[in-house]
mmCIF file of the N, C-alpha and C atoms, coordinates in Angstrom:
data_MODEL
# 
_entry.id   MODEL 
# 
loop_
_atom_site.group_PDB 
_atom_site.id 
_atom_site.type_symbol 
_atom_site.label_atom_id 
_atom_site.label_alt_id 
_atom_site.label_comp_id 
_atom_site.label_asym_id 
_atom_site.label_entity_id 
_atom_site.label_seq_id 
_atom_site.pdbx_PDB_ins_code 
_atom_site.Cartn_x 
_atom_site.Cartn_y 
_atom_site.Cartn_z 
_atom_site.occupancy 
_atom_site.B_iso_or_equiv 
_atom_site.pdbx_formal_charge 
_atom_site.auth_seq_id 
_atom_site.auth_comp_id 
_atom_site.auth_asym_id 
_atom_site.auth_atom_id 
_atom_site.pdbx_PDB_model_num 
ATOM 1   N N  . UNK A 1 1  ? -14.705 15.412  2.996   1.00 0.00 ? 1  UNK A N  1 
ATOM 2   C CA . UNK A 1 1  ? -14.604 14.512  4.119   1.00 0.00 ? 1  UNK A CA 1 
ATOM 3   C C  . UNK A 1 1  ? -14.145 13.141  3.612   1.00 0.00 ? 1  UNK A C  1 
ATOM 4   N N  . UNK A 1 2  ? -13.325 12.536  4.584   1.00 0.00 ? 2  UNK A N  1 
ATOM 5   C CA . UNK A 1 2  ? -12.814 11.156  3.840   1.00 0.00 ? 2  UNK A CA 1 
ATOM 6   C C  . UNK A 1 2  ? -13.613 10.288  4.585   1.00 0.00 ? 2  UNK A C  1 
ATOM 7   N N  . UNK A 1 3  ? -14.027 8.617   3.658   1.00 0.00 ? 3  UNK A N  1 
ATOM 8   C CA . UNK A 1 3  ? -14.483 8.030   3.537   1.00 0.00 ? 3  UNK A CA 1 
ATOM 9   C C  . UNK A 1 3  ? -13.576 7.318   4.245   1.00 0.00 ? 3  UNK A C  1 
ATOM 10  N N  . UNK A 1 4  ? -14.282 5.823   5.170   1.00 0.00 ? 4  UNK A N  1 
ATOM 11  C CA . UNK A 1 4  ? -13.588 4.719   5.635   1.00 0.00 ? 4  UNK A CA 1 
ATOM 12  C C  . UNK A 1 4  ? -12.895 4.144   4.783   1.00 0.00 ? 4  UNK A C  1 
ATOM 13  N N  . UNK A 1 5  ? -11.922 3.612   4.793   1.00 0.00 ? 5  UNK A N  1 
ATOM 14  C CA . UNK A 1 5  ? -11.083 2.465   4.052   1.00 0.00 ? 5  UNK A CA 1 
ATOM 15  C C  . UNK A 1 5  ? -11.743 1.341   4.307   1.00 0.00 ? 5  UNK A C  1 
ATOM 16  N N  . UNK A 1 6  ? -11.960 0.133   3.009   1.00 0.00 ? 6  UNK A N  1 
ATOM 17  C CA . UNK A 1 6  ? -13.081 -0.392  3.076   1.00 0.00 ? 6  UNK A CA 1 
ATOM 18  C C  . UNK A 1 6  ? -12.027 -1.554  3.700   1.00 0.00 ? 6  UNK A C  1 
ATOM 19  N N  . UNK A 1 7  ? -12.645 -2.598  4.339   1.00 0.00 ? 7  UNK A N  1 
ATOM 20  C CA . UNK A 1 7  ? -12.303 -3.908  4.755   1.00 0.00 ? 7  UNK A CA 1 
ATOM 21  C C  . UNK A 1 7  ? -11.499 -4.552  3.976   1.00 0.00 ? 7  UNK A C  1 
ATOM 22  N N  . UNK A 1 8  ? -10.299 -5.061  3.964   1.00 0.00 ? 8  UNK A N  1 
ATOM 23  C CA . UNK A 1 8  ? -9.869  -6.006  3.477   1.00 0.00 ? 8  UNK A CA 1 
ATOM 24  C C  . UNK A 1 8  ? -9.916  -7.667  3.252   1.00 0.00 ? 8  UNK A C  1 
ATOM 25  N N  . UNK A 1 9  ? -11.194 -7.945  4.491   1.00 0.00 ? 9  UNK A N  1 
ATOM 26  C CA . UNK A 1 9  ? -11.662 -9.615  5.001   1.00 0.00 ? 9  UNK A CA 1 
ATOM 27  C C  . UNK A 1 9  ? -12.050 -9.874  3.142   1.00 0.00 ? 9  UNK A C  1 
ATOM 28  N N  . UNK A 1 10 ? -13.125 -9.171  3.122   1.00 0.00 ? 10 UNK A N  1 
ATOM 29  C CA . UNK A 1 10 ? -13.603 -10.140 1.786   1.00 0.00 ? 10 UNK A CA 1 
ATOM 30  C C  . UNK A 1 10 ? -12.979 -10.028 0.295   1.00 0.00 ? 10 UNK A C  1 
ATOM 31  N N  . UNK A 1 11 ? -12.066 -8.709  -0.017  1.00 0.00 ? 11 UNK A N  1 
ATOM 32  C CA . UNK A 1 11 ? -10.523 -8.731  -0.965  1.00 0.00 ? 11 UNK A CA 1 
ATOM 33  C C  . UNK A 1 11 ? -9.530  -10.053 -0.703  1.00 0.00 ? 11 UNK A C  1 
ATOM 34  N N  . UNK A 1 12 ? -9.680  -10.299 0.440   1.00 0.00 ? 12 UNK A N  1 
ATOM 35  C CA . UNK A 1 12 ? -8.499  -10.948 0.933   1.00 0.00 ? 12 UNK A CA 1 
ATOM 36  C C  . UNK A 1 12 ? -9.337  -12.286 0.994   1.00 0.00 ? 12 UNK A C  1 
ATOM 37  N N  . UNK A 1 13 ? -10.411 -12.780 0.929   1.00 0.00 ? 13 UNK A N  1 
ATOM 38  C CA . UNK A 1 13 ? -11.155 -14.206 0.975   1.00 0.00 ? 13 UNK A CA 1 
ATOM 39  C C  . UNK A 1 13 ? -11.303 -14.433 -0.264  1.00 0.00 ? 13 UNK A C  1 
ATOM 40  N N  . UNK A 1 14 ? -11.625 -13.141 -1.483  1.00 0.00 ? 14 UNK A N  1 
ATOM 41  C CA . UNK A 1 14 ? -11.653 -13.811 -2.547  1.00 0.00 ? 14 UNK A CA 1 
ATOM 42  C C  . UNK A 1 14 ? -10.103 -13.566 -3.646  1.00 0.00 ? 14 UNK A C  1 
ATOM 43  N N  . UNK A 1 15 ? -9.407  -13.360 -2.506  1.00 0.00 ? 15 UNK A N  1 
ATOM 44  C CA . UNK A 1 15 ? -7.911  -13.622 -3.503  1.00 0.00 ? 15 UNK A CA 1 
ATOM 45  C C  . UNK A 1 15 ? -7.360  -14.830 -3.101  1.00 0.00 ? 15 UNK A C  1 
ATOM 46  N N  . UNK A 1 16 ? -7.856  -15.395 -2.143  1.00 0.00 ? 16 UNK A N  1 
ATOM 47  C CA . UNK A 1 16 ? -7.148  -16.856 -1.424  1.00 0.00 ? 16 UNK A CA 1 
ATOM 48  C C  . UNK A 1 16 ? -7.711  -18.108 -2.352  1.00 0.00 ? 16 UNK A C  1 
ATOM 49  N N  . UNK A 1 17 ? -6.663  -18.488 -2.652  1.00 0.00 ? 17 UNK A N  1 
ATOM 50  C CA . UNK A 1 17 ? -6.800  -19.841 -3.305  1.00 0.00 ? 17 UNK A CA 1 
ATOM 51  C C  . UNK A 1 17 ? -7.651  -20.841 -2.560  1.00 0.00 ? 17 UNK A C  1 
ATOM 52  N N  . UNK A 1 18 ? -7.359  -21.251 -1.342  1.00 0.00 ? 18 UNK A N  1 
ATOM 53  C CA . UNK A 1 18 ? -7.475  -21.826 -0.239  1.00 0.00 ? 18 UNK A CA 1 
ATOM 54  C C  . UNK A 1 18 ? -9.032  -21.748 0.404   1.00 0.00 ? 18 UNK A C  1 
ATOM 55  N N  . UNK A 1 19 ? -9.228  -22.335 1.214   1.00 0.00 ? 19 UNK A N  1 
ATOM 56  C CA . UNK A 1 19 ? -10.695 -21.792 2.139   1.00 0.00 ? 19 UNK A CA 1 
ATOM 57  C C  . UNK A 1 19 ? -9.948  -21.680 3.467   1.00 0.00 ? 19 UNK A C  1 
ATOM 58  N N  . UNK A 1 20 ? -9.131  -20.936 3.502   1.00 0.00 ? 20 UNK A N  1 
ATOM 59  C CA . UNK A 1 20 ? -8.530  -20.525 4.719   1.00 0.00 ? 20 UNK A CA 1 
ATOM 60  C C  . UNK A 1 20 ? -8.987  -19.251 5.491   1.00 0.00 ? 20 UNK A C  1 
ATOM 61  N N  . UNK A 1 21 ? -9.200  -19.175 6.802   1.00 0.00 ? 21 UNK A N  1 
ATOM 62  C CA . UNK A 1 21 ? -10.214 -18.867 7.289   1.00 0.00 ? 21 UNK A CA 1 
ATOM 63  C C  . UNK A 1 21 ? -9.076  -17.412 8.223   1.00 0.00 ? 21 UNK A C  1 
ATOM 64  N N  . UNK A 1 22 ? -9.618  -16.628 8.193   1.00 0.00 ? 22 UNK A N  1 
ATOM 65  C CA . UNK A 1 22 ? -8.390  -15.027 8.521   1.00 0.00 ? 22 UNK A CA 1 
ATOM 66  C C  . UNK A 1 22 ? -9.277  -15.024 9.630   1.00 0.00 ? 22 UNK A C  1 
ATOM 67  N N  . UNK A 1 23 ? -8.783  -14.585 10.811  1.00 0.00 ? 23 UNK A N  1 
ATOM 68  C CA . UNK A 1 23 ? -9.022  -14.389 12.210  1.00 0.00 ? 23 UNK A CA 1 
ATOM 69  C C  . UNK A 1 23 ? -9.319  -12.383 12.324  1.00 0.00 ? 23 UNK A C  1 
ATOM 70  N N  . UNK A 1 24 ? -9.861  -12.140 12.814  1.00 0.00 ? 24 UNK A N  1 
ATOM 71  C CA . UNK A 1 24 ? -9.983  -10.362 12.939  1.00 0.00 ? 24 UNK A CA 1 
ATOM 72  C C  . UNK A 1 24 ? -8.784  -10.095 13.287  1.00 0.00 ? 24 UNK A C  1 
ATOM 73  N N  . UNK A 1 25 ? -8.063  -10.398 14.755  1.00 0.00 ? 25 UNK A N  1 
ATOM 74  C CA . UNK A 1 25 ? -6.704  -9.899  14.335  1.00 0.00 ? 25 UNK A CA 1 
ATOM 75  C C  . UNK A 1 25 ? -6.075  -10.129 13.467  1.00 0.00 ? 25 UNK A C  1 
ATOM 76  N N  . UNK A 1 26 ? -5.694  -11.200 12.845  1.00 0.00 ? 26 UNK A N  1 
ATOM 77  C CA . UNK A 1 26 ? -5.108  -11.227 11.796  1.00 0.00 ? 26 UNK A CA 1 
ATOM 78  C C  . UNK A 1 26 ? -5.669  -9.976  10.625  1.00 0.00 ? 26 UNK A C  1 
ATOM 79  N N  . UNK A 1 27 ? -6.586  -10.269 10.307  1.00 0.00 ? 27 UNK A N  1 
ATOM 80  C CA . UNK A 1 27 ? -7.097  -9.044  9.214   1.00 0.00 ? 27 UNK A CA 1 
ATOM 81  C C  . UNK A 1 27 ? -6.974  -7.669  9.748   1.00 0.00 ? 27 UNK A C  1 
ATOM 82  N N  . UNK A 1 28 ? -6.641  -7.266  10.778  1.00 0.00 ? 28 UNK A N  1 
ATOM 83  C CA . UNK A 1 28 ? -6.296  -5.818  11.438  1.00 0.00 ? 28 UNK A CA 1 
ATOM 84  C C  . UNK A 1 28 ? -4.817  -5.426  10.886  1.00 0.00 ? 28 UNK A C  1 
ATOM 85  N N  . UNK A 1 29 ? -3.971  -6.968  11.274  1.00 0.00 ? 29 UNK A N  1 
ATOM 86  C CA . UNK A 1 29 ? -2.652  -6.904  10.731  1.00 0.00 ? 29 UNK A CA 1 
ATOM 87  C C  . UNK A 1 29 ? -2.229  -6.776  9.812   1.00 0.00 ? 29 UNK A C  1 
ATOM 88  N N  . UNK A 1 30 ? -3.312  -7.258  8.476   1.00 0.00 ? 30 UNK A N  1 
ATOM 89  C CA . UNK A 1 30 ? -2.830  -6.844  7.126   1.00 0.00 ? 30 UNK A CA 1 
ATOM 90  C C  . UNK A 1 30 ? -3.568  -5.463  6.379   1.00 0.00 ? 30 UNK A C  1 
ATOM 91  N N  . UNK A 1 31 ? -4.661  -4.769  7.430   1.00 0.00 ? 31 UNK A N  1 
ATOM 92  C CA . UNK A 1 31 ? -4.602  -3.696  6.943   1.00 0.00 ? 31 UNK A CA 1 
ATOM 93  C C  . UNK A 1 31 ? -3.667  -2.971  7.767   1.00 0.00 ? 31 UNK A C  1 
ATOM 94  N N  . UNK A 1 32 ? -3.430  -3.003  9.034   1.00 0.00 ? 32 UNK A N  1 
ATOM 95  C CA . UNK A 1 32 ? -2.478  -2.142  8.913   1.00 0.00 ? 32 UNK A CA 1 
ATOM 96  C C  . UNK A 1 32 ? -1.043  -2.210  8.345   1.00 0.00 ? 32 UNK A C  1 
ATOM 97  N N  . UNK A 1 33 ? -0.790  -3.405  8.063   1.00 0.00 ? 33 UNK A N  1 
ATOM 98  C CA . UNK A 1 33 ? 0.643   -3.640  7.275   1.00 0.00 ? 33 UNK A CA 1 
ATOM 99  C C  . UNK A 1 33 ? 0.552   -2.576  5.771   1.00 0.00 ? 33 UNK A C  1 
ATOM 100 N N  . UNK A 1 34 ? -0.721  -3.581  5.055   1.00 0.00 ? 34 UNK A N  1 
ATOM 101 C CA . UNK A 1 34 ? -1.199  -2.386  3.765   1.00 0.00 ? 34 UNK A CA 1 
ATOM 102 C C  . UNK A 1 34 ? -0.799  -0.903  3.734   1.00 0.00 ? 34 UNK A C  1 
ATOM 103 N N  . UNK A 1 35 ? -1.565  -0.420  4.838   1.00 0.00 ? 35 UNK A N  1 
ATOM 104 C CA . UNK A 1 35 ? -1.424  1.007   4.788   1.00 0.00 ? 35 UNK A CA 1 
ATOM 105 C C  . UNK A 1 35 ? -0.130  1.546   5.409   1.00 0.00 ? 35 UNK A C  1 
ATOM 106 N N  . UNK A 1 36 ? 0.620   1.001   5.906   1.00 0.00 ? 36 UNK A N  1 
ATOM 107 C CA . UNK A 1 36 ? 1.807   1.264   6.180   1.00 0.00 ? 36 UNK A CA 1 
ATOM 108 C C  . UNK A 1 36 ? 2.657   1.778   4.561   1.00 0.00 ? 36 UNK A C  1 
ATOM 109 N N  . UNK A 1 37 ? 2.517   -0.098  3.934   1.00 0.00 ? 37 UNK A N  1 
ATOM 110 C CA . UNK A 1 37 ? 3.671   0.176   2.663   1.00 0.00 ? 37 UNK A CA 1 
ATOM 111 C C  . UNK A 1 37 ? 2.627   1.115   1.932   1.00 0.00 ? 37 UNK A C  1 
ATOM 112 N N  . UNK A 1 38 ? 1.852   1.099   1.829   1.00 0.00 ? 38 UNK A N  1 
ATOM 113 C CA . UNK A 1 38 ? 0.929   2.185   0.789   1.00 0.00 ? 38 UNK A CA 1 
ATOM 114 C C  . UNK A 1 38 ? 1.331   3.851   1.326   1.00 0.00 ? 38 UNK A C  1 
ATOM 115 N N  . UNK A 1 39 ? 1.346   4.132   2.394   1.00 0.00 ? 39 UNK A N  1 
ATOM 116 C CA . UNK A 1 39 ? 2.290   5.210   2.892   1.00 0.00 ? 39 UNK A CA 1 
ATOM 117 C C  . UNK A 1 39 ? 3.974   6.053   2.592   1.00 0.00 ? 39 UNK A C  1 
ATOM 118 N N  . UNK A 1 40 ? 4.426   4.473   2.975   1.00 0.00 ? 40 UNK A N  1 
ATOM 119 C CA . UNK A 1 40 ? 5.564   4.525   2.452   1.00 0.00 ? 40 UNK A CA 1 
ATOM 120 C C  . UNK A 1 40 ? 6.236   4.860   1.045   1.00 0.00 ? 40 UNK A C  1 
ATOM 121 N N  . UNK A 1 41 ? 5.148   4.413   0.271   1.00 0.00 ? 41 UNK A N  1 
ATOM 122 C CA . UNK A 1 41 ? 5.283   4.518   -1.302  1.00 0.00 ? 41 UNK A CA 1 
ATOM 123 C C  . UNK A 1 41 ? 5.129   5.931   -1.436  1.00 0.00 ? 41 UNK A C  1 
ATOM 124 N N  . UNK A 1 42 ? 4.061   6.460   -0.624  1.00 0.00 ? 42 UNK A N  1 
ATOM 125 C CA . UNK A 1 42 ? 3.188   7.878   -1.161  1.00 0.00 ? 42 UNK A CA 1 
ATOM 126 C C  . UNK A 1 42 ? 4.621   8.694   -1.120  1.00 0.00 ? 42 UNK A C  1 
ATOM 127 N N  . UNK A 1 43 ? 5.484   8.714   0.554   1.00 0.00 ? 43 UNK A N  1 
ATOM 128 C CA . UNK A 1 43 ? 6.477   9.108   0.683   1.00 0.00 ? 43 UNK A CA 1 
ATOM 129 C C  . UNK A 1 43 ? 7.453   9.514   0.015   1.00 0.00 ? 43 UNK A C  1 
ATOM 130 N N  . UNK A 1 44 ? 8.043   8.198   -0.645  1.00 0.00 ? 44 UNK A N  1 
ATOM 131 C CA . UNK A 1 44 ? 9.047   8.151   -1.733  1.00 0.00 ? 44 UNK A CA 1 
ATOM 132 C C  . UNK A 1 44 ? 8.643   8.849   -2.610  1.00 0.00 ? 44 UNK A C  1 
ATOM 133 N N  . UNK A 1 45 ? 6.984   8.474   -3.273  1.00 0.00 ? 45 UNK A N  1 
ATOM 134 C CA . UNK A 1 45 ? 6.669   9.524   -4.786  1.00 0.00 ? 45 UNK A CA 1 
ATOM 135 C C  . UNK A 1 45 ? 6.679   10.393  -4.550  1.00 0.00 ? 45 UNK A C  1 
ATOM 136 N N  . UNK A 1 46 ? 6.532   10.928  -3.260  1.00 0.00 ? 46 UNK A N  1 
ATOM 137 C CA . UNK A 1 46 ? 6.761   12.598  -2.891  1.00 0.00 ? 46 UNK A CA 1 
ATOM 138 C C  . UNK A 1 46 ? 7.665   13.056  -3.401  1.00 0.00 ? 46 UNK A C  1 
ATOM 139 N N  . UNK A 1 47 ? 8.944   12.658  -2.473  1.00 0.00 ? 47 UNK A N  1 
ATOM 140 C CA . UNK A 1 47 ? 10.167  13.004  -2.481  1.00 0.00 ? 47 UNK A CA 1 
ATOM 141 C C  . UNK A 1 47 ? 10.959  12.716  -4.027  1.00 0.00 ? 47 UNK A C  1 
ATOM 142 N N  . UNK A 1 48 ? 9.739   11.777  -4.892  1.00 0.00 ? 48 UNK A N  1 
ATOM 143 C CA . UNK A 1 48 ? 10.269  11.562  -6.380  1.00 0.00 ? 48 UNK A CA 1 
ATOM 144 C C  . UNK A 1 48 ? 9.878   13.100  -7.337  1.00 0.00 ? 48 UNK A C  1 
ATOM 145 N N  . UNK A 1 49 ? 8.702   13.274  -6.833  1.00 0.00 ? 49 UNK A N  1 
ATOM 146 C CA . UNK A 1 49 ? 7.826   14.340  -7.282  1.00 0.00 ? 49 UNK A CA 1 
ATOM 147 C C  . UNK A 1 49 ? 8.706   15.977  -6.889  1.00 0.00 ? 49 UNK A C  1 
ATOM 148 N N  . UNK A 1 50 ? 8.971   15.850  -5.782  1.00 0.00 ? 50 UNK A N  1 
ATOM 149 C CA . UNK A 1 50 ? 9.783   17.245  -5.111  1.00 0.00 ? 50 UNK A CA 1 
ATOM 150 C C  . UNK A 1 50 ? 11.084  17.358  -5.928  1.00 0.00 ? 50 UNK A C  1 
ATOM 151 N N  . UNK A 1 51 ? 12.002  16.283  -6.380  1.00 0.00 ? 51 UNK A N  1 
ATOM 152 C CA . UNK A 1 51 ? 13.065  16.403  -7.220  1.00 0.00 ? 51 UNK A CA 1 
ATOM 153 C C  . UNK A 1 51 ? 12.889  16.852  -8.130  1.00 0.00 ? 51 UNK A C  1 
ATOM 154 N N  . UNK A 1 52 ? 11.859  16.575  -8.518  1.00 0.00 ? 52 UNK A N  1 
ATOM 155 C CA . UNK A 1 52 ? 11.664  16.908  -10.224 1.00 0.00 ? 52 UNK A CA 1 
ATOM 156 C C  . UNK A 1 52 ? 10.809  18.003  -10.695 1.00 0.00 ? 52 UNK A C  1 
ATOM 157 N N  . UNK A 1 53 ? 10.421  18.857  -9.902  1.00 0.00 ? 53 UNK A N  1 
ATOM 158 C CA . UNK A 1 53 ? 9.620   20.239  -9.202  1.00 0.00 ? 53 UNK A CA 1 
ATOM 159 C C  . UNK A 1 53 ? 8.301   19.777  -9.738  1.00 0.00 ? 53 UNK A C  1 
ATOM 160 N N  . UNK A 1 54 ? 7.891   19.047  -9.515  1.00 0.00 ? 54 UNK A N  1 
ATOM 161 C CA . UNK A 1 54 ? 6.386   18.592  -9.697  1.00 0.00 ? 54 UNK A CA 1 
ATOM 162 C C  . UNK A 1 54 ? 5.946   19.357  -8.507  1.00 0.00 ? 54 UNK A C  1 
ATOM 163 N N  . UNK A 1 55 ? 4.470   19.703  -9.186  1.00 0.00 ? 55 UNK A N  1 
ATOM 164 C CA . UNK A 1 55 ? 3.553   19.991  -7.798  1.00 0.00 ? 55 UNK A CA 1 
ATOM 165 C C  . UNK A 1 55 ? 2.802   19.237  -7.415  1.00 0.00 ? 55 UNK A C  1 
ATOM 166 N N  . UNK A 1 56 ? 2.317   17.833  -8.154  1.00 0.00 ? 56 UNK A N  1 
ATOM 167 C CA . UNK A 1 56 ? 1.533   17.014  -8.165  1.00 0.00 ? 56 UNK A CA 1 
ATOM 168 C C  . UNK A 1 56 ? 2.095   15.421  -7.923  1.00 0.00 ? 56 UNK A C  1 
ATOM 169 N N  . UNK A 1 57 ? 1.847   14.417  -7.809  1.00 0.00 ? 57 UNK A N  1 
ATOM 170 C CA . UNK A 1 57 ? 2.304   12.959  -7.443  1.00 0.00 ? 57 UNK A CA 1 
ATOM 171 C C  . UNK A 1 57 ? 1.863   12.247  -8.755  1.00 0.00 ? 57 UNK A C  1 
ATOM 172 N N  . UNK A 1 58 ? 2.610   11.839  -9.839  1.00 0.00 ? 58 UNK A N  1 
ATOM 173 C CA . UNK A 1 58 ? 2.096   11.048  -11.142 1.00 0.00 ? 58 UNK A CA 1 
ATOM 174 C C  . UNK A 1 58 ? 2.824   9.721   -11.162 1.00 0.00 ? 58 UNK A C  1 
ATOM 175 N N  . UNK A 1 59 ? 1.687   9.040   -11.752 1.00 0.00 ? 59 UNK A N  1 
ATOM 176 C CA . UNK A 1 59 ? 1.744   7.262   -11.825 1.00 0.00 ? 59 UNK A CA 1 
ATOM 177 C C  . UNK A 1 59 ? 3.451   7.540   -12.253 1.00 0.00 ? 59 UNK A C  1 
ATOM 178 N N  . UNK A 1 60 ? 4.237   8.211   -13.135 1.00 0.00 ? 60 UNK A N  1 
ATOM 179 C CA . UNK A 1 60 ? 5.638   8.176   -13.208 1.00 0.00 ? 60 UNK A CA 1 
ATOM 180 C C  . UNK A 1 60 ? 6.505   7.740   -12.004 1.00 0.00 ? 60 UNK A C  1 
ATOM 181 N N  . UNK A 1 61 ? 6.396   8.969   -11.098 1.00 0.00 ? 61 UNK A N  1 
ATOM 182 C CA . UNK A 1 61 ? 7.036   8.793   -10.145 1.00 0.00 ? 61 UNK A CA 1 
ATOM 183 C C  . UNK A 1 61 ? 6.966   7.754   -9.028  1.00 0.00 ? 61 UNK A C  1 
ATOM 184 N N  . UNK A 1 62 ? 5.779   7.228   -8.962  1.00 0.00 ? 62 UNK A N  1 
ATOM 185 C CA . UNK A 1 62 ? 5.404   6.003   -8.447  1.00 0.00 ? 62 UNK A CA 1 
ATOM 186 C C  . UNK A 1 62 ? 5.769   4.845   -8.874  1.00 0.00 ? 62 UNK A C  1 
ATOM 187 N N  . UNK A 1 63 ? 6.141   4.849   -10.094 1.00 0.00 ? 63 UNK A N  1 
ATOM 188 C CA . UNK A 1 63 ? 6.921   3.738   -11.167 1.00 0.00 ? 63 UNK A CA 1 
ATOM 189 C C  . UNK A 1 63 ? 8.038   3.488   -10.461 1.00 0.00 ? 63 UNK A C  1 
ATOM 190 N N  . UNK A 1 64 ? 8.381   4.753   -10.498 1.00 0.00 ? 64 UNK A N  1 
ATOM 191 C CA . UNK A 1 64 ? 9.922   5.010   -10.436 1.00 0.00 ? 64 UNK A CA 1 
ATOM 192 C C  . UNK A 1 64 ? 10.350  4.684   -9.131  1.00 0.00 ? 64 UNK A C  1 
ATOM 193 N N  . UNK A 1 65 ? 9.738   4.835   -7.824  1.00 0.00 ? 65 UNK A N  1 
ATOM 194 C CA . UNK A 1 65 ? 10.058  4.097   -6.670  1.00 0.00 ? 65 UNK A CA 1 
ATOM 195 C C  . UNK A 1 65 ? 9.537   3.064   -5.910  1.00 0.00 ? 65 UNK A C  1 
ATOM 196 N N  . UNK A 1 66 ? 8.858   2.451   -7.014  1.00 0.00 ? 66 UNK A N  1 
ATOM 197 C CA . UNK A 1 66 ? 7.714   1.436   -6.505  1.00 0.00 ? 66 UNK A CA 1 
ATOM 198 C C  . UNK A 1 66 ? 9.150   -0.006  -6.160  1.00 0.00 ? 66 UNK A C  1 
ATOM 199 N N  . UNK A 1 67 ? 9.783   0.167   -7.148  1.00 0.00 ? 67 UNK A N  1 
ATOM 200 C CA . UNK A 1 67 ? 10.682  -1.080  -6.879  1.00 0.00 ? 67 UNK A CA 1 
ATOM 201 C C  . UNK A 1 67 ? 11.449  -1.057  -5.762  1.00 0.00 ? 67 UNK A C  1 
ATOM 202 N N  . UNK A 1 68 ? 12.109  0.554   -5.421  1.00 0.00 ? 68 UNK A N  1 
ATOM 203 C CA . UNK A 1 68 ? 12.819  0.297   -4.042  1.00 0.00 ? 68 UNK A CA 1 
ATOM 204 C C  . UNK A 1 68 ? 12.110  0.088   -3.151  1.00 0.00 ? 68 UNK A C  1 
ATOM 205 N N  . UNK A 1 69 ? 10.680  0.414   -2.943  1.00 0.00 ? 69 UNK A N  1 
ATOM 206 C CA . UNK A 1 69 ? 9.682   0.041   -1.222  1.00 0.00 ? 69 UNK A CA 1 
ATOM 207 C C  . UNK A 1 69 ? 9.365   -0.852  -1.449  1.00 0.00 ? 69 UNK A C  1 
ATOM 208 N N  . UNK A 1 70 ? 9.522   -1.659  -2.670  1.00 0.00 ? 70 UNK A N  1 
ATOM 209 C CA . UNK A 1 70 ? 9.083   -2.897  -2.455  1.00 0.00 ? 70 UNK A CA 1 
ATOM 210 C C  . UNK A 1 70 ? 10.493  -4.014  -1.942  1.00 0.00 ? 70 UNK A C  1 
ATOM 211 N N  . UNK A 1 71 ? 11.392  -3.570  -2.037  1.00 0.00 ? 71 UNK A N  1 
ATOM 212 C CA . UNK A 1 71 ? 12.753  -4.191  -1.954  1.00 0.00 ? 71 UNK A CA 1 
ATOM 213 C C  . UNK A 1 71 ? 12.773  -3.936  -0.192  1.00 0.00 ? 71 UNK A C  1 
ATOM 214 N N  . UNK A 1 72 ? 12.799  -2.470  0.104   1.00 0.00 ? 72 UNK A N  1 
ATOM 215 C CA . UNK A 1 72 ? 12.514  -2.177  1.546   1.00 0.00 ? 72 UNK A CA 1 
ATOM 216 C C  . UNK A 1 72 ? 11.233  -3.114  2.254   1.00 0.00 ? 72 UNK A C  1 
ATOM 217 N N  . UNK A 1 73 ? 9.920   -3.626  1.779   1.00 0.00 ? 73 UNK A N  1 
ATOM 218 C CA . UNK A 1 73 ? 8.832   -4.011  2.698   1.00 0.00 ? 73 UNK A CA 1 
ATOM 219 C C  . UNK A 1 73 ? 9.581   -5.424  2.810   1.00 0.00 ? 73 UNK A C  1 
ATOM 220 N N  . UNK A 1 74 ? 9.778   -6.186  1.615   1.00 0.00 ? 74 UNK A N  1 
ATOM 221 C CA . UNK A 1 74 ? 10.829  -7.446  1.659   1.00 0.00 ? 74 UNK A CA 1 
ATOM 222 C C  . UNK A 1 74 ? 11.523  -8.019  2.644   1.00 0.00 ? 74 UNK A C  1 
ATOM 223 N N  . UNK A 1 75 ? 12.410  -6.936  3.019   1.00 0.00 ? 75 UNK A N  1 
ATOM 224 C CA . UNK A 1 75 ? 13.254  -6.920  4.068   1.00 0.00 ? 75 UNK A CA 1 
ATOM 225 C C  . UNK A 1 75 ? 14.743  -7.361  4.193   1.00 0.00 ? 75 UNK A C  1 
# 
């Protein structure tokens, strides 16, 4: 059974330089932004993994397309 995805409010309060104060929507918006590109990535390593007849998803292939979804979330 899967577990909740934990909150991002207090990751995200103690990565802020700032004492800047995140609103709930706002923090809805950056988990769901998160799990979007975190998706997206899984995607690509798939499709990195399926080329290369892997049956499994390895930190390699995630290497290997981490730079284009990050070029894609960019915009």
């Amino acid at each position: 059974m899967l577990n909740k995805a934990p909150k991002l409010k207090h990751t995200v309060k103690a990565k802020m330089k700032s004492n800047m104060n995140v609103r709930p929507a706002s923090e809805a918006m950056i988990e769901l932004i998160t799990l979007l590109f975190v998706n997206s990535l899984a995607e690509e390593a798939k499709a990195k993994a399926f080329e290369e007849k892997s049956a499994t998803i390895k930190a390699q292939h995630l290497k290997a397309v981490a730079k284009k979804v990050l070029k894609k979330a960019k915009g």
